[in-house]
Every structure is written in structure tokens, then in C-alpha cells.
N, C-alpha and C positions, 0 to 999 in steps of 0.2 A: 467393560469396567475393569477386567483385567490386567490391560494396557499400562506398562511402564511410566508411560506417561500422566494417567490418570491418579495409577499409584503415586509415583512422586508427587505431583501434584494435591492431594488430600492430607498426605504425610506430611507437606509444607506449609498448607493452609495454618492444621493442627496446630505444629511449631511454631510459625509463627503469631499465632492468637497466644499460646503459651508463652512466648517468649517476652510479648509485649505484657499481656496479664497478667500474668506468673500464679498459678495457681500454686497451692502450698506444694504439692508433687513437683515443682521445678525449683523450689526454693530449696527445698532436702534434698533437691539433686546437686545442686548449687549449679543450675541453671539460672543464671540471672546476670545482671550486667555487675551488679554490686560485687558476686563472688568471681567471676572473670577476670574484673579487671580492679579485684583487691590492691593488688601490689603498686600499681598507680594512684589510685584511690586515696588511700591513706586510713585509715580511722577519725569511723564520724565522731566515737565518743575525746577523741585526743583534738581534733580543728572542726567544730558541727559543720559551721560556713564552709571553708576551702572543700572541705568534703561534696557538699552539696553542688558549689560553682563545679568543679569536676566533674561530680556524679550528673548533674543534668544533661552537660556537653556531651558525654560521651555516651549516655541511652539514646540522645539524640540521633546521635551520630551512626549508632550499632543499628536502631530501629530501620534510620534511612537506607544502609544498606542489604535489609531483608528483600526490596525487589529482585535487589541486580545479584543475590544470595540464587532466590528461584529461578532466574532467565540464567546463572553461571549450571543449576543443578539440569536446568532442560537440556542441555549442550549435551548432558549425558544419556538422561533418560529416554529423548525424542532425535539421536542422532540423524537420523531421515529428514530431520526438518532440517539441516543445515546449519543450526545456530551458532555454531563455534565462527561461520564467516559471514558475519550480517550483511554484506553485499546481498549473500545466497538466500537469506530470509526470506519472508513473507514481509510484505508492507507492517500488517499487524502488529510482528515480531518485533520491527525494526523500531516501531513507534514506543511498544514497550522497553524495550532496552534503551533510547532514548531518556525515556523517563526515569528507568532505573538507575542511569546513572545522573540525572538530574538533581533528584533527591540529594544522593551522598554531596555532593557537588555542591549543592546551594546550602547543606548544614554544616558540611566546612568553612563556606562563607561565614559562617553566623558566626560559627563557634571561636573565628578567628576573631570577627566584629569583638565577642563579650570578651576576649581574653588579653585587647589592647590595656596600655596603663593596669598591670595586675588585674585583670577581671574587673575594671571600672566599670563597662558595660553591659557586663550582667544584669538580669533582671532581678537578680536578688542586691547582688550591689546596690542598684539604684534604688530601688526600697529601703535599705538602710542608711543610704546618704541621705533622706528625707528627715533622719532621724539624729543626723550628727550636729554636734554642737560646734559652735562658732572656730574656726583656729583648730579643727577636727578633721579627720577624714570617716570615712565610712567602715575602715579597718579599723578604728577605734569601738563602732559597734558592732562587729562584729568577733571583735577581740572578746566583747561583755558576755554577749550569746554565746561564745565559746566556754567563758568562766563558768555561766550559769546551767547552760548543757550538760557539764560535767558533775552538778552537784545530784546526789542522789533525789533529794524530795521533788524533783519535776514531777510534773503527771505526764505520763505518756501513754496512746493508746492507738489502736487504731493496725489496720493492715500497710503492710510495706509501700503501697499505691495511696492510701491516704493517711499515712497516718498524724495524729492530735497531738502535739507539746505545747506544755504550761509551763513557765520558767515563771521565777518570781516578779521578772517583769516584761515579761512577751508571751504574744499567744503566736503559734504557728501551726501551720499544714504543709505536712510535707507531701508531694503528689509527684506524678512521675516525671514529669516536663517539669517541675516550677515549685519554689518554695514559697508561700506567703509567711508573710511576717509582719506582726502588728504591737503595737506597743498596749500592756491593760490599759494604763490610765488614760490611753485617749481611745477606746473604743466601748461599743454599745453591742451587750450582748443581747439576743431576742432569740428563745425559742420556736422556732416557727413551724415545723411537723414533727410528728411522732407517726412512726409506723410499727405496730404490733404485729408479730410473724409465731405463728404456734411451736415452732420447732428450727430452733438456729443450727445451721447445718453441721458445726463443729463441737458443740455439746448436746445435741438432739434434747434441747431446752426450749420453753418458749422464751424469746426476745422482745423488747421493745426495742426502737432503733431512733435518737432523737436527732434534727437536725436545725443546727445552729446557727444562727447569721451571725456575723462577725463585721462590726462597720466602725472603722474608723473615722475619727471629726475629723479628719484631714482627706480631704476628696481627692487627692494626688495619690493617697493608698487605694490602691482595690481594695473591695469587700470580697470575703469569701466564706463559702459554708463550712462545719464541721459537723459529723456526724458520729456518735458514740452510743454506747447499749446505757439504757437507762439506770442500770443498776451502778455505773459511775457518776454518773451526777454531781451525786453528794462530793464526794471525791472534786469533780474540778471546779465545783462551788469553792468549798473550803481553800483552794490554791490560787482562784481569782481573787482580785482588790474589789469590783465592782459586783452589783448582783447582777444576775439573769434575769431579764425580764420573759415571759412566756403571753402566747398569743392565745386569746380568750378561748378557742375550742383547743387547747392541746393540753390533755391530762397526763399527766407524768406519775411511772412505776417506779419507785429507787428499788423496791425489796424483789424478792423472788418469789413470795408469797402474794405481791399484788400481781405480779404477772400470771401467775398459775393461776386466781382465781378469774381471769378476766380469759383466759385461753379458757379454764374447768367453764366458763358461763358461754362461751363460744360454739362447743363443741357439744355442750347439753342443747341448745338451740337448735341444733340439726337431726334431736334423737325423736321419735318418734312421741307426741302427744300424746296425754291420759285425757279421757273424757269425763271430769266428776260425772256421779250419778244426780239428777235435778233433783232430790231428797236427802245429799249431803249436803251443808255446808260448812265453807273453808272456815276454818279458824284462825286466829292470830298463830304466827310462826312461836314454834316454847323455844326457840335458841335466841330470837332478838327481841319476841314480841314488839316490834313495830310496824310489822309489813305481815300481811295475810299470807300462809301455807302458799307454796308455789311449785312445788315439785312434788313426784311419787314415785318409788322405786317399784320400778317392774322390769322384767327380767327379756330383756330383747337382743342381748347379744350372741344366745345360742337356744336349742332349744329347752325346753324345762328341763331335762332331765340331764341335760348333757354339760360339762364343765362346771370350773367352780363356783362361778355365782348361783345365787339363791334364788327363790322366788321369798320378795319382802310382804306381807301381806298386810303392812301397818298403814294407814289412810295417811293424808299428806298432811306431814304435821312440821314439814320446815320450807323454809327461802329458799331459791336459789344461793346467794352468797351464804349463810347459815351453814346449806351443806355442801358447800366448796370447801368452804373453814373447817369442817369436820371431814371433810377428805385431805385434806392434806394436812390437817393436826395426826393422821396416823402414818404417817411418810415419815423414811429414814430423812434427817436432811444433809446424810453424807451421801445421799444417792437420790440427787435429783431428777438424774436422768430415765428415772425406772416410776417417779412418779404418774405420767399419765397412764399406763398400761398397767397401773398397780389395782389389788381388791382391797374393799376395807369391809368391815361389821357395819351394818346400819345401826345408826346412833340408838334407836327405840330396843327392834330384837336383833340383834346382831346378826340378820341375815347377811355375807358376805354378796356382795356389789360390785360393779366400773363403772366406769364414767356413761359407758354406753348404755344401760341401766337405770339413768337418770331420766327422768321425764318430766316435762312442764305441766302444767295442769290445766287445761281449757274448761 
């Protein structure tokens, strides 16, 4: 394991997964094809389009040549194999370095195909000629998107690989190969998953995560998904012409208080159970009085004696959501990220508690 060549070989893997994914650590490197190759590029916020016709070509182009990058790097690392003289190869070798340079070779094809008549064949071009008017070209809507790009009130969101714009009259997704582009007023928006995640890895927050169909009445557009944290919503409501329509099991969080008590009721489900005794019974909950007592604080995340929680000794006298809503009514809310691991007072005697301390009531 050693081996120069094993080394090289893992060190390339790595970079290249990096280099195509781009984790936030290659983007503050300015590892990436956009900071590379700035100076050609241009600026997306000064031509969005021409930006993009570019920017697609040439990730394409940079990615195809990451094979024949590895079989150039083995020439060094595994000099005993011969690879600097592929006659002297191995069959194997020889077949990969075929292919390596096949890649760069057939995306220069392409890239030449989209870049005939100014980028007429682009796949974004040709999307926007869908959309020109009579005695028009497609530079004419893409001249609009550039107008409206520029104006601050878009909504935009989203990481570098997918990321969401709402212009005052286009929805788009920008991805790494390919930009979609749809006009509001002829498409149908439908909520169709939500997926709830305890802790988003870049605010150590709980997240919702909604994902969006996007379908234009013209079947010569693709459709394509969008995905954004629930707490935008609201936000790319108010900047769409049409509503969102939502798919009958998909419950939507806008605030940071619905997400918190829906992770705070997640993570009480996994604590250890109270057995009432068969000579109590439950009571109506005194915080909503609607729903019967459902929890009881007992003290299981260390021993009695030890740390700050308490032992509470008050019978179960609220709801699960009841005392979510009173845990997190005692939360800084400049400091959200310190909410789940935080104590609070029990609502009755202010015995200090966590979340792990919460128990359902069987």
C-alpha cells in the first residue's frame, strides 16, 4: 500500500471526485473550473447566458481530460510499467489510454458542434429559441435573462452544482453540465418531496429539504427538479407569478421553530419510555389542554448525581409538542445552533433538563 503507484493513484481518485464535486474546501481554494478559467469566462453577473454557454464547454472539457491527467501522472509514478511508450504497455494500459484520450477528443467535438453560428447549438440556446418571438432570435432572450440577472430582487439559492434562480420572468437551474430554463407563466409548479435531516451539515441545524417539479405546457422543454431548505419557501412564493401546488403527503416547515419541534419530537421517540403507574391517571395536557399528558421528565442522560440535569419529580403533566414549545421558548434565537444540546427549567419546578431527559409515557 505503500507503493508510488497506489499512492498516486488514491491522491487522484480523491482529486478528481473534488474536482468534479467541488466541495466547499476546493472552492476557497479556488479549485474549480469557474476560478481557473475566470479570465475567459467573463462574468456571470455582467452576460448570465454567454457565461454559462462557456462555463458548460469548458467543465466539459476540463472533466474529459481528468483520465488522460491519471495515465499522463502514472508515466511517473509506475515508471517500470513503460507508459511513457504505449507500444511497451500492457494491453490493459493501452486500452485505457485509448479511452483517455477518447473522452477529451469526442468533447471537443461537441463543444465545437455547440459553438457553430455563435452557440446556436447549444443546449441552452436551443431552449431559449423555444422561446423567441417571430422576426427574433434567441439572443434576444437571452439578452432579457441577462437584464433580469442583473437586477438585485431575484431569488437565488442553492449550491454552485445546483444552484435555484427566480427572475421576474424565468425560473432556472443551474447544474454542472447544463442550464434549464423555463418561462413562469407557462410552467406548473408541484411540490412533490420533502425530506427532514436533524442537523444540516453547514449550520449544525435541523433542515427540511423540499423538492420541486418544474413542468412546462410546452413538452419540447424538459422538466426539471429544484431543490431548496424549507425555510425559503415563503421567499420563492412571493417572487413566482403562479402558486405551488404541493403533493397531499408533503408537509411543509417555513419557520425554524417548526423544524426544531419536529427534530425535538424525533429524537424524544428514541429516549427511553416511562411506565405510568396503573393507579395514575393521565390528565388533559395544562399547556394546550387538547390532547392527554404524553411525556415525563426523567433524568437518563447521566447518572443521578452527576451533571447538570435534574431529577424532575412532577407526574406527566404536558404533550410532546407542549414541551418542544417550552424548550425552545427558552433558546437564544441568535444561537440556534446550540439549541439541541441546550438545558432548560421544567415548566412546573424548574428542575434543569435535555432533550435526552424527555420520555413518552406508555
Amino acid at each position: 500500500m505503500d507503493s508510488p503507484e497506489v499512492t498516486f493513484t488514491l491522491a487522484y481518485l480523491v482529486f478528481a471526485v473534488c474536482f468534479v464535486f467541488t466541495p466547499n474546501e476546493f472552492h476557497s481554494a479556488g479549485l474549480t473550473v469557474q476560478n481557473l478559467l475566470s479570465g475567459w469566462l467573463g462574468s456571470e453577473d455582467a452576460a448570465f447566458v454567454p457565461y454559462h454557454l462557456r462555463r458548460t464547454a469548458a467543465t466539459l472539457l476540463c472533466h474529459s481530460l481528468l483520465p488522460l491527467g491519471y495515465y499522463v501522472g502514472m508515466c511517473f509514478a509506475a515508471s517500470e510499467k513503460h507508459l511513457y511508450s504505449p507500444s511497451q504497455a500492457s494491453e490493459a494500459w493501452q486500452l485505457f489510454l485509448l479511452l483517455a484520450v477518447t473522452l477529451p477528443s469526442a468533447a471537443c467535438t461537441l463543444i465545437y458542434y455547440w459553438s457553430q453560428d455563435q452557440w446556436a447549438y447549444h443546449p441552452l440556446a436551443r431552449t431559449l429559441a423555444m422561446y423567441t418571438l417571430p422576426q427574433s432570435g434567441w439572443q434576444a432572450v437571452a439578452s432579457s435573462i441577462n437584464t433580469e440577472f442583473r437586477r438585485i430582487d431575484k431569488f437565488a439559492t442553492g449550491a454552485p452544482g445546483a444552484r435555484v434562480i427566480v427572475t421576474d420572468t424565468w425560473v432556472m437551474k443551474v447544474t454542472t453540465y447544463r442550464v434549464h430554463v423555463a418561462q413562469q407563466q407557462d410552467v406548473h409548479l408541484t411540490v412533490t418531496e420533502s425530506r427532514q435531516h436533524e442537523l444540516s451539515p453547514d449550520s449544525n441545524l435541523p433542515v427540511q429539504l423540499l423538492t420541486i417539479h418544474v413542468a412546462s405546457v410546452s413538452p419540447a422543454v424538459q422538466p426539471f427538479d429544484i431543490r431548496l431548505n424549507s425555510t425559503e419557501y415563503g421567499e420563492l412564493c412571493e417572487k413566482l407569478q403562479a402558486p405551488i401546488r404541493s403533493a397531499a403527503n408533503v408537509v411543509i416547515h417555513q419557520s425554524l421553530g417548526d423544524l426544531f419541534l419536529e427534530t425535538f419530537a424525533s429524537l424524544v421517540e428514541v429516549n427511553p419510555a416511562y411506565s405510568v403507574p396503573s393507579s395514575q391517571e393521565l390528565e388533559p395536557c395544562i399547556g394546550c389542554m387538547q390532547t392527554c399528558a404524553s411525556v415525563k421528565l426523567v433524568k437518563t442522560c447521566q447518572e443521578p448525581a452527576a451533571g447538570e440535569c435534574q431529577q424532575c419529580y412532577c407526574r406527566p403533566m404536558w404533550c410532546l409538542t407542549c414541551m418542544g414549545k417550552w424548550f425552545a421558548s427558552r433558546q437564544d434565537p441568535q444561537r440556534p445552533d446550540t439549541w439541541l444540546a441546550s438545558r432548560v427549567p421544567c415548566p412546573t419546578c424548574r428542575a434543569r433538563f435535555c432533550i435526552l431527559d424527555v420520555c413518552t409515557v406508555r
